[in-house]
N, CA, C and O atoms as CSV, one atom per row, in Angstrom:
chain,resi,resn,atom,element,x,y,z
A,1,UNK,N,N,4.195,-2.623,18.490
A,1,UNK,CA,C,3.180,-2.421,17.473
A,1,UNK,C,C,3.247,-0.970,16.976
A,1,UNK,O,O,3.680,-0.099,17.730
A,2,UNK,N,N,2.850,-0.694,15.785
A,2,UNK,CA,C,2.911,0.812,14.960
A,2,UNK,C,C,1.729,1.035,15.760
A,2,UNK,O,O,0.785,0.312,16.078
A,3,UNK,N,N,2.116,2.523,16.056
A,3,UNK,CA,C,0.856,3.314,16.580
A,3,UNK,C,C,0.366,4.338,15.575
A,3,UNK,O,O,-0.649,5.003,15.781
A,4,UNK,N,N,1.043,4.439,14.581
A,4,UNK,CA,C,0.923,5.495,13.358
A,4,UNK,C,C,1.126,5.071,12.199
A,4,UNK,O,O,2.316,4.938,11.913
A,5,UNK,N,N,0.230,4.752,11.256
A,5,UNK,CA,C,0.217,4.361,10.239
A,5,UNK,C,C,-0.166,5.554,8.916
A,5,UNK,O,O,-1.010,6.450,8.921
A,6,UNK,N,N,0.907,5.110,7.735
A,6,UNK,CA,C,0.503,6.195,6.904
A,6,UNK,C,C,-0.200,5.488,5.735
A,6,UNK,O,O,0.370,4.538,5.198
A,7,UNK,N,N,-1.356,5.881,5.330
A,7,UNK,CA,C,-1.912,5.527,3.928
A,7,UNK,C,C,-1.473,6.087,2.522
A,7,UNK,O,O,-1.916,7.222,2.352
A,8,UNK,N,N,-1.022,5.799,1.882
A,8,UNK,CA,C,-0.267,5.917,0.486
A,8,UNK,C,C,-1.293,6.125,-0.540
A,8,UNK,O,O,-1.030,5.394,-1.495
A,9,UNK,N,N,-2.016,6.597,-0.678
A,9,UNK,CA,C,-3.591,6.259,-1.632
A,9,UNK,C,C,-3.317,6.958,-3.041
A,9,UNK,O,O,-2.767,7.985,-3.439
A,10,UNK,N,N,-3.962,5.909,-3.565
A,10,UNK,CA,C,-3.790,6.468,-5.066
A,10,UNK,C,C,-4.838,6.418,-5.649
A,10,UNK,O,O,-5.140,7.308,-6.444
A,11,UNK,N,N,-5.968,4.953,-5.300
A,11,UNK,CA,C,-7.573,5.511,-5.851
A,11,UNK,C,C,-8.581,5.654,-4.398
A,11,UNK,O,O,-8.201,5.070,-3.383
A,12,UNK,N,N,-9.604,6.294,-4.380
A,12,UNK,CA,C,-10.338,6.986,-3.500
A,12,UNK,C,C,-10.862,5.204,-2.794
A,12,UNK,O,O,-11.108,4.992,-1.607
A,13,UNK,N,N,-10.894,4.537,-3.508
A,13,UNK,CA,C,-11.894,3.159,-3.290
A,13,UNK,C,C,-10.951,2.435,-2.384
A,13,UNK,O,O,-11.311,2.066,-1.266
A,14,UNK,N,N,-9.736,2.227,-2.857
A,14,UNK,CA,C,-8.482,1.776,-2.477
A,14,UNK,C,C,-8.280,1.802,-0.999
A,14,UNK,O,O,-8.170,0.829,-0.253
A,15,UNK,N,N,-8.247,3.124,-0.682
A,15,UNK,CA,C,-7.727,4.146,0.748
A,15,UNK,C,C,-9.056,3.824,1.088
A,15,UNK,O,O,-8.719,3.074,2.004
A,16,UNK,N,N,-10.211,3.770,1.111
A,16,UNK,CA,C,-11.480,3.912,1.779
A,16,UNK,C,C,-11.173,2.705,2.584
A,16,UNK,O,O,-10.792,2.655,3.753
A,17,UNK,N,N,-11.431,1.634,1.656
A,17,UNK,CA,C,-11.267,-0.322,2.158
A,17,UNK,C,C,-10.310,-0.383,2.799
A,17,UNK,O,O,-10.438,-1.149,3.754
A,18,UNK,N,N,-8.987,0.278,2.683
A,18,UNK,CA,C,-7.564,0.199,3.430
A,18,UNK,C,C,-7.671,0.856,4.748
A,18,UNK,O,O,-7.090,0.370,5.718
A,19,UNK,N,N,-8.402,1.966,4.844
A,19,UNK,CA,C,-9.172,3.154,6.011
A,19,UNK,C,C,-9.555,1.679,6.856
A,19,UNK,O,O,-8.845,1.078,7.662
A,20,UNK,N,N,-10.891,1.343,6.383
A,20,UNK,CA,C,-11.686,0.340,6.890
A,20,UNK,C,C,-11.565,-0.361,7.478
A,20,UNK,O,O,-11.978,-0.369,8.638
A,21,UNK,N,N,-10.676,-1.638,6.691
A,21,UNK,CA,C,-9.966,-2.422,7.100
A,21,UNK,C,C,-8.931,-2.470,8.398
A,21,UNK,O,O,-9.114,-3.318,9.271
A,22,UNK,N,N,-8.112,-1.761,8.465
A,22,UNK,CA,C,-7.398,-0.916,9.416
A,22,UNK,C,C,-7.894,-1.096,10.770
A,22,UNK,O,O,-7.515,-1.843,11.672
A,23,UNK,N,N,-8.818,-0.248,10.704
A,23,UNK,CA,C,-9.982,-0.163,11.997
A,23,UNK,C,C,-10.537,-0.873,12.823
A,23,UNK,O,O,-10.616,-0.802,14.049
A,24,UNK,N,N,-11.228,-2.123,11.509
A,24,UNK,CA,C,-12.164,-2.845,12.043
A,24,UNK,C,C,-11.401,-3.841,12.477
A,24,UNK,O,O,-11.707,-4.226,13.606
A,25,UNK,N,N,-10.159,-4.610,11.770
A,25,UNK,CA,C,-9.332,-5.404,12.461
A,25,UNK,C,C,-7.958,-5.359,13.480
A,25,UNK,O,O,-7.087,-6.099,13.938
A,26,UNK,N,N,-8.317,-4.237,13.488
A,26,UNK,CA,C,-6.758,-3.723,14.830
A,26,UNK,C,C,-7.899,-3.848,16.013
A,26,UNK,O,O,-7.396,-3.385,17.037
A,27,UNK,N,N,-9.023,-4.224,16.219
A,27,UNK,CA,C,-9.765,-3.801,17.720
A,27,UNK,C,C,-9.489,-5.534,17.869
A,27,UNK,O,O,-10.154,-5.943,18.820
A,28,UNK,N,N,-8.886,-6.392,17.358
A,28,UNK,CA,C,-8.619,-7.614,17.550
A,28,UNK,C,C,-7.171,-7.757,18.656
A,28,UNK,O,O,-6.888,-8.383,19.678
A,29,UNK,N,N,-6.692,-7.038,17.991
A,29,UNK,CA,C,-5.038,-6.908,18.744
A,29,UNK,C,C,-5.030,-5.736,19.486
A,29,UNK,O,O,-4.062,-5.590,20.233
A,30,UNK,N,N,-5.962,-4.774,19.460
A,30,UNK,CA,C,-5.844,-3.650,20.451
A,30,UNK,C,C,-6.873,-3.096,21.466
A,30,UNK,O,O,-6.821,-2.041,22.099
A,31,UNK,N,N,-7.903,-4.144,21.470
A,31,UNK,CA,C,-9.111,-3.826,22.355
A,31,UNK,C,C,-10.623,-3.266,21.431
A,31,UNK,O,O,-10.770,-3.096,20.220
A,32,UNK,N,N,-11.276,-3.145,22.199
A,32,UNK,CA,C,-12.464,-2.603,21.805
A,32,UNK,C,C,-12.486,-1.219,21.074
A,32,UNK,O,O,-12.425,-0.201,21.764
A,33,UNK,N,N,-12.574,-1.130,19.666
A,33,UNK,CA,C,-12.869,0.695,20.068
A,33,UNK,C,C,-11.495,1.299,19.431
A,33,UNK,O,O,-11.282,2.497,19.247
A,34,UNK,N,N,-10.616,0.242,19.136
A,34,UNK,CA,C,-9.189,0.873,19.605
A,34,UNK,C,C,-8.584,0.538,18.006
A,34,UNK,O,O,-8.930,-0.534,17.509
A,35,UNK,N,N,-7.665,1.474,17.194
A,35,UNK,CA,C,-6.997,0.980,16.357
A,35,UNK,C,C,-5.845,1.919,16.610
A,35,UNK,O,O,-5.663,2.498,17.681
A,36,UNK,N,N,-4.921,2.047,15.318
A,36,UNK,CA,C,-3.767,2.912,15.798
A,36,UNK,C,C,-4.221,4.298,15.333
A,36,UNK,O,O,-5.387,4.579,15.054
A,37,UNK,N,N,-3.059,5.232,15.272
A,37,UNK,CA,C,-3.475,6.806,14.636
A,37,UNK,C,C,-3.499,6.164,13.295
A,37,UNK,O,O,-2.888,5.113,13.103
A,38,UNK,N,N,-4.043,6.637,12.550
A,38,UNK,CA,C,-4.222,6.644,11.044
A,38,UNK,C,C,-4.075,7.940,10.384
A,38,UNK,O,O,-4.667,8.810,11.022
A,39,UNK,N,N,-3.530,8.351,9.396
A,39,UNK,CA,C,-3.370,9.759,8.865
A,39,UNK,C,C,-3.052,8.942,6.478
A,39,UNK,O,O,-2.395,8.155,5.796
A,40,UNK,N,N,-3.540,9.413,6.450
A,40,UNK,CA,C,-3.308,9.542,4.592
A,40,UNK,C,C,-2.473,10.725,3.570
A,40,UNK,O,O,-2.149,11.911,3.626
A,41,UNK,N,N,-2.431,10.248,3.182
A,41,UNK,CA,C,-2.165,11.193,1.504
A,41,UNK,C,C,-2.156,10.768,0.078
A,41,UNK,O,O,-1.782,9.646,-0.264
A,42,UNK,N,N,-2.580,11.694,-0.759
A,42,UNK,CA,C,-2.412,10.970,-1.876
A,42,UNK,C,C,-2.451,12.356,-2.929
A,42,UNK,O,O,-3.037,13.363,-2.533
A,43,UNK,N,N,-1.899,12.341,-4.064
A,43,UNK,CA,C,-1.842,12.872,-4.678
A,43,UNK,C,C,-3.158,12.542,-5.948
A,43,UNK,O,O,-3.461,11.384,-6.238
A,44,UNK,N,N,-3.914,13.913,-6.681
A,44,UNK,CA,C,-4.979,13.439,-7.373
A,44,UNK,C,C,-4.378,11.998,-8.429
A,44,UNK,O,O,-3.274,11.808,-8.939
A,45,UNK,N,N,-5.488,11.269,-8.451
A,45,UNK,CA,C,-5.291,9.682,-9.287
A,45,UNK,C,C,-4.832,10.540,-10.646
A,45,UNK,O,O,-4.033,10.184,-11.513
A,46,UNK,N,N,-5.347,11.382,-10.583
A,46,UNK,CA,C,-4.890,11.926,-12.362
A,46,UNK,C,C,-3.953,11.915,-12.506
A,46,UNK,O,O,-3.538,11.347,-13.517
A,47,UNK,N,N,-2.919,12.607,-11.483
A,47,UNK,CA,C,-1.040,12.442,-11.623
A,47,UNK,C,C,-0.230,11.633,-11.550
A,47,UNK,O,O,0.964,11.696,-11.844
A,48,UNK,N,N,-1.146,10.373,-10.937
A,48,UNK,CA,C,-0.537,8.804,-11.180
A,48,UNK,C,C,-0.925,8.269,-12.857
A,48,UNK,O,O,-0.010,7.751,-13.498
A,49,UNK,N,N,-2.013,8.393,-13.368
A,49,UNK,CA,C,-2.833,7.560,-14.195
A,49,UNK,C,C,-1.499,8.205,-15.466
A,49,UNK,O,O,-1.118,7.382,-16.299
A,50,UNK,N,N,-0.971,9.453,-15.503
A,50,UNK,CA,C,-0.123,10.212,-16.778
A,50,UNK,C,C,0.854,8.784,-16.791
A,50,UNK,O,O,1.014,8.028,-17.749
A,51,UNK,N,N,1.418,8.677,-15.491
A,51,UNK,CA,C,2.652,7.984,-15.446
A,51,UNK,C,C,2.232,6.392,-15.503
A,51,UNK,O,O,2.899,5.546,-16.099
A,52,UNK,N,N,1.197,6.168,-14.890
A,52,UNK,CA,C,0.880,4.454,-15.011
A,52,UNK,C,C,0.231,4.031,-16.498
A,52,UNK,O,O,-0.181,2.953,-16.925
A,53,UNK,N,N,0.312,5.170,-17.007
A,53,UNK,CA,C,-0.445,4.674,-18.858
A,53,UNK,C,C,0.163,4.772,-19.646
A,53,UNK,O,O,-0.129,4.312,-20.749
A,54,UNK,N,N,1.594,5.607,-19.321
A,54,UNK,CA,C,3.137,5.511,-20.179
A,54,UNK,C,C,3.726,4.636,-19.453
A,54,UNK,O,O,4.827,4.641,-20.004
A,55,UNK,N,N,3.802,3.945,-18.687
A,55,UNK,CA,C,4.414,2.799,-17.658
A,55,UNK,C,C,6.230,3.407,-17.299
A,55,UNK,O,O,7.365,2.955,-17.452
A,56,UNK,N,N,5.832,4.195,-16.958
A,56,UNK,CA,C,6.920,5.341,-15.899
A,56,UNK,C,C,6.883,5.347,-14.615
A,56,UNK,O,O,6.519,6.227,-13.835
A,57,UNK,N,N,7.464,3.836,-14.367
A,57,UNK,CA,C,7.262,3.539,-13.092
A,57,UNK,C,C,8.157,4.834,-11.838
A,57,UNK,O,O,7.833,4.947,-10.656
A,58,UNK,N,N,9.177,5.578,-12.469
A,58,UNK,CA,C,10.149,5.817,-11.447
A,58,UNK,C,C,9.171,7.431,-11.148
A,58,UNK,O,O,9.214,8.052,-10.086
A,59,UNK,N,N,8.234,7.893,-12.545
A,59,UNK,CA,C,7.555,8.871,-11.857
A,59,UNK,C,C,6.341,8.169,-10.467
A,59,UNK,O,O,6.389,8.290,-9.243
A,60,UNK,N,N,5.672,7.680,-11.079
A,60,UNK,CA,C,4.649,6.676,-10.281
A,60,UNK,C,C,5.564,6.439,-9.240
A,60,UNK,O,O,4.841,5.871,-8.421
A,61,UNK,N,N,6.905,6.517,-8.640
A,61,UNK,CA,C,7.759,6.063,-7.200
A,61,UNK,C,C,7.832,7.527,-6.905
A,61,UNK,O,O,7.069,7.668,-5.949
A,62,UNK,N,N,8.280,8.559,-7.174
A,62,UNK,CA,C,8.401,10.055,-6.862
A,62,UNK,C,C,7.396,10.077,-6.191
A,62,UNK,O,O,7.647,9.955,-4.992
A,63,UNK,N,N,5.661,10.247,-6.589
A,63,UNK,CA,C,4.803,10.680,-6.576
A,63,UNK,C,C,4.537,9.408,-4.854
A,63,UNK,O,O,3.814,9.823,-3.948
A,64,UNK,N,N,5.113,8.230,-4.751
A,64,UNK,CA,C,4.695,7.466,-3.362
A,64,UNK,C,C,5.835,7.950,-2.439
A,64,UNK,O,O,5.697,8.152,-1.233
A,65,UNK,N,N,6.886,8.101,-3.086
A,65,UNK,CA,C,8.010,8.587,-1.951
A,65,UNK,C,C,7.019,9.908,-1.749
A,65,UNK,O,O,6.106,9.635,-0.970
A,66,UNK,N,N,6.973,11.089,-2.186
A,66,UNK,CA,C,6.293,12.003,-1.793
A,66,UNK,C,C,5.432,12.018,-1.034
A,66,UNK,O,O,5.436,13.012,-0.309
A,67,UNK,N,N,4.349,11.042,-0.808
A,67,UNK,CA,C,3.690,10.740,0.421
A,67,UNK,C,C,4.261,10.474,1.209
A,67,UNK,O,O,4.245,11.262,2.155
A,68,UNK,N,N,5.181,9.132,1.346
A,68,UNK,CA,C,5.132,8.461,2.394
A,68,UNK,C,C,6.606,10.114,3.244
A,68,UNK,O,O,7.011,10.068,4.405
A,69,UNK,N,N,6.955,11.083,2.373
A,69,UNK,CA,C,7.617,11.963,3.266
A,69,UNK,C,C,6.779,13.028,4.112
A,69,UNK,O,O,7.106,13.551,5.178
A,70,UNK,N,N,5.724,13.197,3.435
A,70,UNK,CA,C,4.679,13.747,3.987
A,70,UNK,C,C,4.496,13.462,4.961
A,70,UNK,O,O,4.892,14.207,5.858
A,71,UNK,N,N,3.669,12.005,5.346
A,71,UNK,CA,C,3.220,11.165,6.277
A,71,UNK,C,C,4.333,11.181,6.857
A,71,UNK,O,O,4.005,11.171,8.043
A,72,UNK,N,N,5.638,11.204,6.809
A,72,UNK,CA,C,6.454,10.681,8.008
A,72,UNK,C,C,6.985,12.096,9.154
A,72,UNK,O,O,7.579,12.131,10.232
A,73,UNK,N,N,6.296,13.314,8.071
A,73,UNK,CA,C,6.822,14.289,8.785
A,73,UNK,C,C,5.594,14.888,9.769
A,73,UNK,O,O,5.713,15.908,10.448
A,74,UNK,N,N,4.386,14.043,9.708
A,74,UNK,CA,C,3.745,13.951,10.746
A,74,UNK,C,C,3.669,12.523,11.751
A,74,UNK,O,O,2.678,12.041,12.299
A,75,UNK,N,N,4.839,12.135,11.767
A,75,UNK,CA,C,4.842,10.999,12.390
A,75,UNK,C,C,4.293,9.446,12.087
A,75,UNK,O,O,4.368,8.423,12.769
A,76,UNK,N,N,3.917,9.615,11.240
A,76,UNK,CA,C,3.976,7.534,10.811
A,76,UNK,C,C,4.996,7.162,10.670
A,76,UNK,O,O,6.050,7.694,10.321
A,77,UNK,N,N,4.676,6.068,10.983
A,77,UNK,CA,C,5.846,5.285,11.284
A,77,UNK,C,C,6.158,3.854,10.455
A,77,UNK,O,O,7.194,3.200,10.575
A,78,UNK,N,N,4.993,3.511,9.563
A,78,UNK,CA,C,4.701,2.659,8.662
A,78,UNK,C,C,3.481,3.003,7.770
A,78,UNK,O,O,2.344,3.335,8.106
A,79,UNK,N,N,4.202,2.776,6.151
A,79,UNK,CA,C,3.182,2.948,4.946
A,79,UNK,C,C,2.440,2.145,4.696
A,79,UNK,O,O,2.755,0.987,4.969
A,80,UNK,N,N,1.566,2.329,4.277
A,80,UNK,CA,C,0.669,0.969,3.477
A,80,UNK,C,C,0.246,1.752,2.547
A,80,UNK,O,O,-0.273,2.829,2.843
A,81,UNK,N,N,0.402,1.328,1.189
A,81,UNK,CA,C,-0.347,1.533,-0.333
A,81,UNK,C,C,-1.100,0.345,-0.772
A,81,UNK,O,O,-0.819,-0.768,-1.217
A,82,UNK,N,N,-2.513,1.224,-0.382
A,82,UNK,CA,C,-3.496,-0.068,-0.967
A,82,UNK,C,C,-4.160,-0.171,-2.485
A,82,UNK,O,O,-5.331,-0.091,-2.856
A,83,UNK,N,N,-3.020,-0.365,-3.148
A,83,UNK,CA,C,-3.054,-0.079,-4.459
A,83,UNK,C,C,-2.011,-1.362,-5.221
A,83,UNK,O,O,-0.787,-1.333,-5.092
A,84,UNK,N,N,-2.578,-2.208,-5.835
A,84,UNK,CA,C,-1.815,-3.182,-6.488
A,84,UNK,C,C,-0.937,-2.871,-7.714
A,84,UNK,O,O,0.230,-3.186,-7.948
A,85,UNK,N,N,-1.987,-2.036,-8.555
A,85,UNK,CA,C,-0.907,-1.298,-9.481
A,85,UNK,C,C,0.116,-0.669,-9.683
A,85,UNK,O,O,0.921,-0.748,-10.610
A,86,UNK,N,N,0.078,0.203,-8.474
A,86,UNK,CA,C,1.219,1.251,-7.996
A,86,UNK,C,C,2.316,0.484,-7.719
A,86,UNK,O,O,3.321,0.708,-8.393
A,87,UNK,N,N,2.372,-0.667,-6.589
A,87,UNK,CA,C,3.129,-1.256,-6.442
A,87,UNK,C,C,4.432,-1.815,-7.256
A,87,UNK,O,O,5.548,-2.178,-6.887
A,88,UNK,N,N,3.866,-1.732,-8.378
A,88,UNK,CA,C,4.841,-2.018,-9.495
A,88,UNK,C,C,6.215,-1.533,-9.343
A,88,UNK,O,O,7.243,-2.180,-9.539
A,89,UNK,N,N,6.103,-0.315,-8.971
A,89,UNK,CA,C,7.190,0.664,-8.297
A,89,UNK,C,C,7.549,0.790,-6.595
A,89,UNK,O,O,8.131,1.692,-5.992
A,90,UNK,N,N,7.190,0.020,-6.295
A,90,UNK,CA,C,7.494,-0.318,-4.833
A,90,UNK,C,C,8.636,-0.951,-5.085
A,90,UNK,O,O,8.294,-1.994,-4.528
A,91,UNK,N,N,9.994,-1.244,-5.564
A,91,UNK,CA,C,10.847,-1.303,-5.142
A,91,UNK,C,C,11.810,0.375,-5.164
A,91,UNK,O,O,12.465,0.915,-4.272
A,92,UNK,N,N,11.632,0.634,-6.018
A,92,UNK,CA,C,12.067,2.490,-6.608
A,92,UNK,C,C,11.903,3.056,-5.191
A,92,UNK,O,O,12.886,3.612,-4.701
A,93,UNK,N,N,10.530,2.959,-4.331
A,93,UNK,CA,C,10.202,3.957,-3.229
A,93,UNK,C,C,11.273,3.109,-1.840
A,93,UNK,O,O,12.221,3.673,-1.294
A,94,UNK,N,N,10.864,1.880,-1.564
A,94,UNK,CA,C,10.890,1.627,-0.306
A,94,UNK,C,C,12.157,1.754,-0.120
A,94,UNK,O,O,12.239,2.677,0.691
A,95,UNK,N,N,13.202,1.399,-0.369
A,95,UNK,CA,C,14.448,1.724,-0.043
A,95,UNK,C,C,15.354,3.665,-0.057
A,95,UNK,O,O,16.548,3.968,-0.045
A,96,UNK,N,N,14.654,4.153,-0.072
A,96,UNK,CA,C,14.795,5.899,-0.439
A,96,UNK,C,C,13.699,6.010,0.699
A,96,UNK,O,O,13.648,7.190,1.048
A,97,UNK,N,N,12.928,5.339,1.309
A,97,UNK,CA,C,11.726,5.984,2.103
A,97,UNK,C,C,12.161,6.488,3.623
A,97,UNK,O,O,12.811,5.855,4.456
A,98,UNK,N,N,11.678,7.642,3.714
A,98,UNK,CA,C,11.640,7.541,5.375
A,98,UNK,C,C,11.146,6.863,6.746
A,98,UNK,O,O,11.448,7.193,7.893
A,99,UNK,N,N,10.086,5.557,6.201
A,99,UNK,CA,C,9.522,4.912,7.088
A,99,UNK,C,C,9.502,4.048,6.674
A,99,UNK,O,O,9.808,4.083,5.482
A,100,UNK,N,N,9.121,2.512,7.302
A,100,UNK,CA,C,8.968,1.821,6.570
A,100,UNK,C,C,7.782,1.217,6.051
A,100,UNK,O,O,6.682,1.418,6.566
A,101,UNK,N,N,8.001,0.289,4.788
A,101,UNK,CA,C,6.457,0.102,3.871
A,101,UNK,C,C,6.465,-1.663,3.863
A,101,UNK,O,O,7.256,-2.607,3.850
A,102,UNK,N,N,4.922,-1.349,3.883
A,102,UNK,CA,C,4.550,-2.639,3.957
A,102,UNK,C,C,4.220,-2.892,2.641
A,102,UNK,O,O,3.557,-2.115,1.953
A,103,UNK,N,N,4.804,-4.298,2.143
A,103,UNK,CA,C,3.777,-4.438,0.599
A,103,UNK,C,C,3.036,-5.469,0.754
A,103,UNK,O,O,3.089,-6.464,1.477
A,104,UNK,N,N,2.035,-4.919,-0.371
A,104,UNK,CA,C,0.258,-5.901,0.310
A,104,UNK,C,C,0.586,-7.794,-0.415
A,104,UNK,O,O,0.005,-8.844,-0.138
A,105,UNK,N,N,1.681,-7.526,-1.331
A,105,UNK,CA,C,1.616,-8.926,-1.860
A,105,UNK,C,C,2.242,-9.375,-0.646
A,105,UNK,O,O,1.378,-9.702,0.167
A,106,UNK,N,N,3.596,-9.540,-0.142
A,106,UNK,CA,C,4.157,-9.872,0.929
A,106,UNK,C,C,2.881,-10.461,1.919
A,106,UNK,O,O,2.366,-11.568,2.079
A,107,UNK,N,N,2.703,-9.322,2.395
A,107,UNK,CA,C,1.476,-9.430,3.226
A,107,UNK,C,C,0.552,-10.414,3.014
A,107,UNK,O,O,0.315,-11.224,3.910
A,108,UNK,N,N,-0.204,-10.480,1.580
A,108,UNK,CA,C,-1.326,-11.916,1.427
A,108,UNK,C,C,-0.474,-13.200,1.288
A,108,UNK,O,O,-1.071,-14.276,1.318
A,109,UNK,N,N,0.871,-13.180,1.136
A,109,UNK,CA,C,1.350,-13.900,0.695
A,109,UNK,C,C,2.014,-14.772,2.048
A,109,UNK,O,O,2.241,-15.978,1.953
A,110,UNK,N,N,2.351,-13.817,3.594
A,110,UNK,CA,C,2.598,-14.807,4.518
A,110,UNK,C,C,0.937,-15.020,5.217
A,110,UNK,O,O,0.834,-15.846,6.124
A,111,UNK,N,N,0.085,-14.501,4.908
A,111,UNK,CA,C,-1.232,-14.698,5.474
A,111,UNK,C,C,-1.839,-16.513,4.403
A,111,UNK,O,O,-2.387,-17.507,4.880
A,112,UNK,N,N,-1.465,-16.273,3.097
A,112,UNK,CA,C,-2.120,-17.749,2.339
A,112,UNK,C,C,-0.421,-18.549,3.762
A,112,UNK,O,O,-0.449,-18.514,4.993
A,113,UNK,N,N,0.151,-18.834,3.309
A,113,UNK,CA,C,1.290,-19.625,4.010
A,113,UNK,C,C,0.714,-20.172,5.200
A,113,UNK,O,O,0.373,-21.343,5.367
A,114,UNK,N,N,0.594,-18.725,6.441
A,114,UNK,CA,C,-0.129,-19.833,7.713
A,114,UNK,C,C,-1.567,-20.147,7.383
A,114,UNK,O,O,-2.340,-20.752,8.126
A,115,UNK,N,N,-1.825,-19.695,6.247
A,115,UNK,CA,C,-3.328,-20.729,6.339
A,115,UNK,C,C,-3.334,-21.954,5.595
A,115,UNK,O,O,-4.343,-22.659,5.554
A,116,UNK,N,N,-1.693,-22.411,4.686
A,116,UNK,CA,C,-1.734,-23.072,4.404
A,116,UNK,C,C,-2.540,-23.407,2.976
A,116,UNK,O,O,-2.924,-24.504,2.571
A,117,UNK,N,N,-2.665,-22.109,2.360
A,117,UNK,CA,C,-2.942,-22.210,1.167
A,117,UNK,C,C,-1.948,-22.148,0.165
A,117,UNK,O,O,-0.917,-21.486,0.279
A,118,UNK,N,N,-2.328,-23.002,-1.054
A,118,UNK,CA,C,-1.466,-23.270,-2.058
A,118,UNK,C,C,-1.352,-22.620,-3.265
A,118,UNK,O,O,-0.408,-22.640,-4.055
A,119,UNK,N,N,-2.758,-21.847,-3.354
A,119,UNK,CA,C,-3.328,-21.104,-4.677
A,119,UNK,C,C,-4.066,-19.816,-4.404
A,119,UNK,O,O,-4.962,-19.711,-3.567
A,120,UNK,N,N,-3.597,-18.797,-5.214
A,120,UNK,CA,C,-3.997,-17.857,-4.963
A,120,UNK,C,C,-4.200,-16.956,-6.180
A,120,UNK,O,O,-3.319,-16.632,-6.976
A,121,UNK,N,N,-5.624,-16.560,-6.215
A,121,UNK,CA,C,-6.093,-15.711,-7.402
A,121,UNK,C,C,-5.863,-13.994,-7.199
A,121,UNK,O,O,-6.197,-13.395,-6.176
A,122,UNK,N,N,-5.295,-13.424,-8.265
A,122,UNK,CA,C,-5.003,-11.986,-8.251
A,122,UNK,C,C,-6.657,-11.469,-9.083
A,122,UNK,O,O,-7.288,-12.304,-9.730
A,123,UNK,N,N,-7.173,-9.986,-8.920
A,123,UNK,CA,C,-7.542,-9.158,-9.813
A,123,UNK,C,C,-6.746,-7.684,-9.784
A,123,UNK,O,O,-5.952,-7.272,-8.939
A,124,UNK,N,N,-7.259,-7.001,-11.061
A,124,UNK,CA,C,-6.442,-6.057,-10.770
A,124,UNK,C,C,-7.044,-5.167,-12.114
A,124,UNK,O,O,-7.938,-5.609,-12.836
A,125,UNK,N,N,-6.447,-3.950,-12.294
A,125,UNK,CA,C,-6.828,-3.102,-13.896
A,125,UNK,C,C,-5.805,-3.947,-14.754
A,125,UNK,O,O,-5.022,-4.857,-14.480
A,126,UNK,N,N,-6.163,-3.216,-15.991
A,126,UNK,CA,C,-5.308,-3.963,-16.901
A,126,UNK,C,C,-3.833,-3.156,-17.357
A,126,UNK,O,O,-3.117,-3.224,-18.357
A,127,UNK,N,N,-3.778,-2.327,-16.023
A,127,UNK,CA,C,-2.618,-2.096,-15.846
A,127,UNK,C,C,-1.174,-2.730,-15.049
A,127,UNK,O,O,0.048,-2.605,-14.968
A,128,UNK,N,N,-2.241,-3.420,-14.598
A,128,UNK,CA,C,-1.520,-4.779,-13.443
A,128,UNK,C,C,-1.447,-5.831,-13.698
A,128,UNK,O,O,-0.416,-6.466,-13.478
A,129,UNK,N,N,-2.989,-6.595,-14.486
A,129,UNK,CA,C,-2.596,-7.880,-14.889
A,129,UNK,C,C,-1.326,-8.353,-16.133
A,129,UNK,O,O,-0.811,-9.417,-16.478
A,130,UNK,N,N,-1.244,-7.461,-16.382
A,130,UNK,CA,C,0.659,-7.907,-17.829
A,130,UNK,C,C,1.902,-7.450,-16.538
A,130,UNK,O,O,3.052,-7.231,-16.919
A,131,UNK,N,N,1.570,-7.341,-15.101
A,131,UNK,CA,C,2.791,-6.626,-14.947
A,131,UNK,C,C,3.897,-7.956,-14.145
A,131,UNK,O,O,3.412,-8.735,-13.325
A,132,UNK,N,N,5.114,-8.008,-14.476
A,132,UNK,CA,C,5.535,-9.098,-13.471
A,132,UNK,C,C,5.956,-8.930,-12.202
A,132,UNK,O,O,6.948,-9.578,-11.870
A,133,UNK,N,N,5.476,-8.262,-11.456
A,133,UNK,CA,C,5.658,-8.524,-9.957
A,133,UNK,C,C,4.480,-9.225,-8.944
A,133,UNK,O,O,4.202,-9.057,-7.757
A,134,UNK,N,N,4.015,-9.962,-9.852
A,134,UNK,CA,C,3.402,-11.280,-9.258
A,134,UNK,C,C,4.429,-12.584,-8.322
A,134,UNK,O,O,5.274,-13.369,-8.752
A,135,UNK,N,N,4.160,-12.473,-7.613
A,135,UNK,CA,C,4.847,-13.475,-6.301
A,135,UNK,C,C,4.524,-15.232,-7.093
A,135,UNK,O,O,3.577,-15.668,-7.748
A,136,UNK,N,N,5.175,-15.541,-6.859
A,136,UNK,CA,C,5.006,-17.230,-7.098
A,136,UNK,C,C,6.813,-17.373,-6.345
A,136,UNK,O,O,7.878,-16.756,-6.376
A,137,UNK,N,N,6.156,-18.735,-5.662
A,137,UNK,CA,C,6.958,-19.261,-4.625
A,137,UNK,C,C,6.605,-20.854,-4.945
A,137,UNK,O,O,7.103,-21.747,-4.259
């Protein structure tokens, strides 16, 4: 199991729920009380929003590789960006990264599977809903 996880944050709301989340469900798999190290970064949303409103995805990947080198040079050992938009550029980062990244579609996407769901609703800004890296299987 990762004992060090890095947060990738790009809006404050994002990283809070991703913080949260984290926490409250690792005391399932790790005891009472107990989650892994957690550590963040993020660069201000303003220096993403230049590049996600000209749809410059490979700046928007600079700006997550740049975290996740941060984070790895204090030891995480796995990213998470809890950010759907950003993702767009999650292929640009993860392969150049120093650790490895989890992506959250992947993620809901083997979680609907063992539950055996068939349908699954996205939200997102309307920087995300025109974008195609929507999963359909």
């Amino acid at each position: 199991m990762t004992k060090h996880v890095g947060i990738v944050a790009c809006s404050a709301e994002g990283a809070a729920l991703c913080y949260r989340t984290l926490c409250s469900e690792a005391q399932a798999l790790m005891g009472e009380h107990m989650h892994p190290e957690v550590s963040m970064h993020t660069h201000p949303l303003g220096e993403y929003m230049v590049h996600i409103r000209s749809g410059n995805w490979p700046e928007v990947a600079k700006l997550m590789l740049s975290s996740a080198e941060r984070l790895a040079t204090i030891g995480a050992q796995l990213a998470i960006c809890p950010d759907n938009t950003i993702h767009q550029a999650f292929d640009l980062v993860a392969a150049r990264s120093p650790i490895r990244w989890l992506h959250i579609a992947e993620a809901v996407a083997e979680g609907a599977i063992t539950k055996g769901l068939k349908t699954l609703a996205i939200t997102g800004t309307k920087y995300l809903m025109p974008a195609p890296f929507i999963l359909t299987n």
